[in-house]
C-alpha positions in Angstrom: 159.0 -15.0 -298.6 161.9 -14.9 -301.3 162.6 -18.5 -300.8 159.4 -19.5 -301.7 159.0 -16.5 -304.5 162.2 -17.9 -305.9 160.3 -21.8 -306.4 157.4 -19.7 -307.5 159.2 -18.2 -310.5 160.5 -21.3 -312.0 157.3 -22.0 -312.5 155.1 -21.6 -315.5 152.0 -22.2 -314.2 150.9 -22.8 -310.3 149.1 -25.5 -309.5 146.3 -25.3 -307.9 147.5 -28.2 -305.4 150.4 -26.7 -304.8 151.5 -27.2 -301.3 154.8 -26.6 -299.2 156.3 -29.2 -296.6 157.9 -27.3 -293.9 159.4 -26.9 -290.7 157.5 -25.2 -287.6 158.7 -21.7 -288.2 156.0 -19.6 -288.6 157.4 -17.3 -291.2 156.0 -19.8 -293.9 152.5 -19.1 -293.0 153.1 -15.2 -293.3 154.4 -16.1 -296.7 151.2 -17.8 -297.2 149.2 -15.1 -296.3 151.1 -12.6 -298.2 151.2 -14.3 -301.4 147.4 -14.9 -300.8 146.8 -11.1 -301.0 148.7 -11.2 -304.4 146.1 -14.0 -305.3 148.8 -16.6 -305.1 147.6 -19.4 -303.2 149.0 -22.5 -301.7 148.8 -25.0 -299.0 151.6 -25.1 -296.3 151.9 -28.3 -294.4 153.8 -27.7 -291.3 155.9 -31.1 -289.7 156.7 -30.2 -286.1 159.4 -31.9 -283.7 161.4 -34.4 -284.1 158.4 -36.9 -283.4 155.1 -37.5 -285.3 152.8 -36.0 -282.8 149.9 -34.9 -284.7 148.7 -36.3 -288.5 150.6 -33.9 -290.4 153.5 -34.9 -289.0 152.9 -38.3 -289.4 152.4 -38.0 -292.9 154.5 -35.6 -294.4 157.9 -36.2 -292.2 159.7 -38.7 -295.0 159.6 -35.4 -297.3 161.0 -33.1 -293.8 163.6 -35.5 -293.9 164.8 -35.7 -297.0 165.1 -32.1 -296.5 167.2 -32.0 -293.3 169.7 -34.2 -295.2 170.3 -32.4 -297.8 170.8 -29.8 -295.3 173.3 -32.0 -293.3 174.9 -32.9 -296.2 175.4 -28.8 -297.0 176.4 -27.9 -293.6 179.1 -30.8 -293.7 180.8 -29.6 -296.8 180.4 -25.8 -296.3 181.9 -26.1 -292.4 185.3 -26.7 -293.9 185.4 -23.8 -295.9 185.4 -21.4 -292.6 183.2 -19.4 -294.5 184.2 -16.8 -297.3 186.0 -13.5 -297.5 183.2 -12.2 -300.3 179.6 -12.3 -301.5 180.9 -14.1 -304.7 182.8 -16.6 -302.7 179.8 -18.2 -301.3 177.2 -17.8 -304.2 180.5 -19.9 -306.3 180.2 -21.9 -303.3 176.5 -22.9 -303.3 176.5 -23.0 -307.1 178.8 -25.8 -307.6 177.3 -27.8 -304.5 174.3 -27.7 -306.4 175.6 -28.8 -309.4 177.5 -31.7 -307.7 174.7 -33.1 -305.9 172.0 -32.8 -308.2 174.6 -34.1 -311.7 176.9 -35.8 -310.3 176.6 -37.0 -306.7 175.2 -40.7 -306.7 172.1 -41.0 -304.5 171.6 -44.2 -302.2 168.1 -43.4 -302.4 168.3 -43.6 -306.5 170.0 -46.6 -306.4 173.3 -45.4 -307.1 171.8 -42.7 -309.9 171.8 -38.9 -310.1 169.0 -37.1 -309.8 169.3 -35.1 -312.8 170.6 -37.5 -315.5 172.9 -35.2 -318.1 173.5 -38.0 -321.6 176.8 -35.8 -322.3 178.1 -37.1 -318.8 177.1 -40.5 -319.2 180.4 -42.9 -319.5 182.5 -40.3 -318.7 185.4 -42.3 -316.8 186.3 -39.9 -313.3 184.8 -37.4 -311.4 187.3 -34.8 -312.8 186.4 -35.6 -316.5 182.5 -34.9 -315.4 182.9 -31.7 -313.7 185.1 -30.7 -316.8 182.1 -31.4 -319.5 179.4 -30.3 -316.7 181.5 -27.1 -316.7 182.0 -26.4 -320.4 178.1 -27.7 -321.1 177.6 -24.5 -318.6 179.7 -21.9 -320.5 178.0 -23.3 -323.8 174.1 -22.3 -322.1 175.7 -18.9 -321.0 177.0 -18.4 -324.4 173.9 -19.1 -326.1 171.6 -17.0 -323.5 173.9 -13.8 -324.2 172.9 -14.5 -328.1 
């Protein structure tokens, strides 16, 4: 339920197509029926197995996938932490994933692009000089929010 409260608030307006693409657990359709009693409705489409077996399946398993990479791709780079001593430690952790794959991390799927194209970072010679100007374009919004 917070997960998909948390996609829910960055929102400005639900659509009324709105619609989820997830796993088999059965937790998302509880969701789904407790944000219906709050008049906040949505479709869930549910992707079972590993094989398309049914038509949901069939249709909605590229987005499933795209999915279980990214969590492949998290699970990879948080195993060689051996987890964190605090809270802080992995909320830092998950931060700066995020902001590496979505600004910085070329996508073979985008054809060697980021998914969230930042002009500031463009041309910027080495990874290190990126993270630096993602970083200080960070402190600069948190600066300006505190205003």
């Amino acid at each position: 339920i917070r997960a998909i409260d948390e996609v829910l608030l960055k929102m400005n307006e639900i659509p009324e197509d709105l619609t989820f693409v997830v796993d088999g657990n059965p937790i998302y359709l509880l969701a789904q029926h407790f944000f219906a009693q709050h008049d906040i409705n949505f479709d869930v489409k549910q992707v079972i197995g590993l094989t398309n077996e049914d038509p949901v399946s069939t249709e909605y398993r590229p987005l499933k996938q795209i999915i279980e990479r990214l969590n492949r791709t998290f699970k990879g780079n948080y195993r060689s932490t051996h987890g964190f001593g605090s809270k802080q430690g992995s909320v830092s952790f998950v931060t700066l994933f995020v902001a590496y794959f979505n600004f910085l991390r070329p996508h073979a799927s985008l054809e060697g692009k980021v998914p969230v194209v930042n002009p500031e970072l463009k041309g910027l010679p080495t990874m290190p000089a990126r993270w630096t100007k993602l970083i200080e374009l960070a402190q600069k919004w948190i600066v300006e929010q505190r205003a």
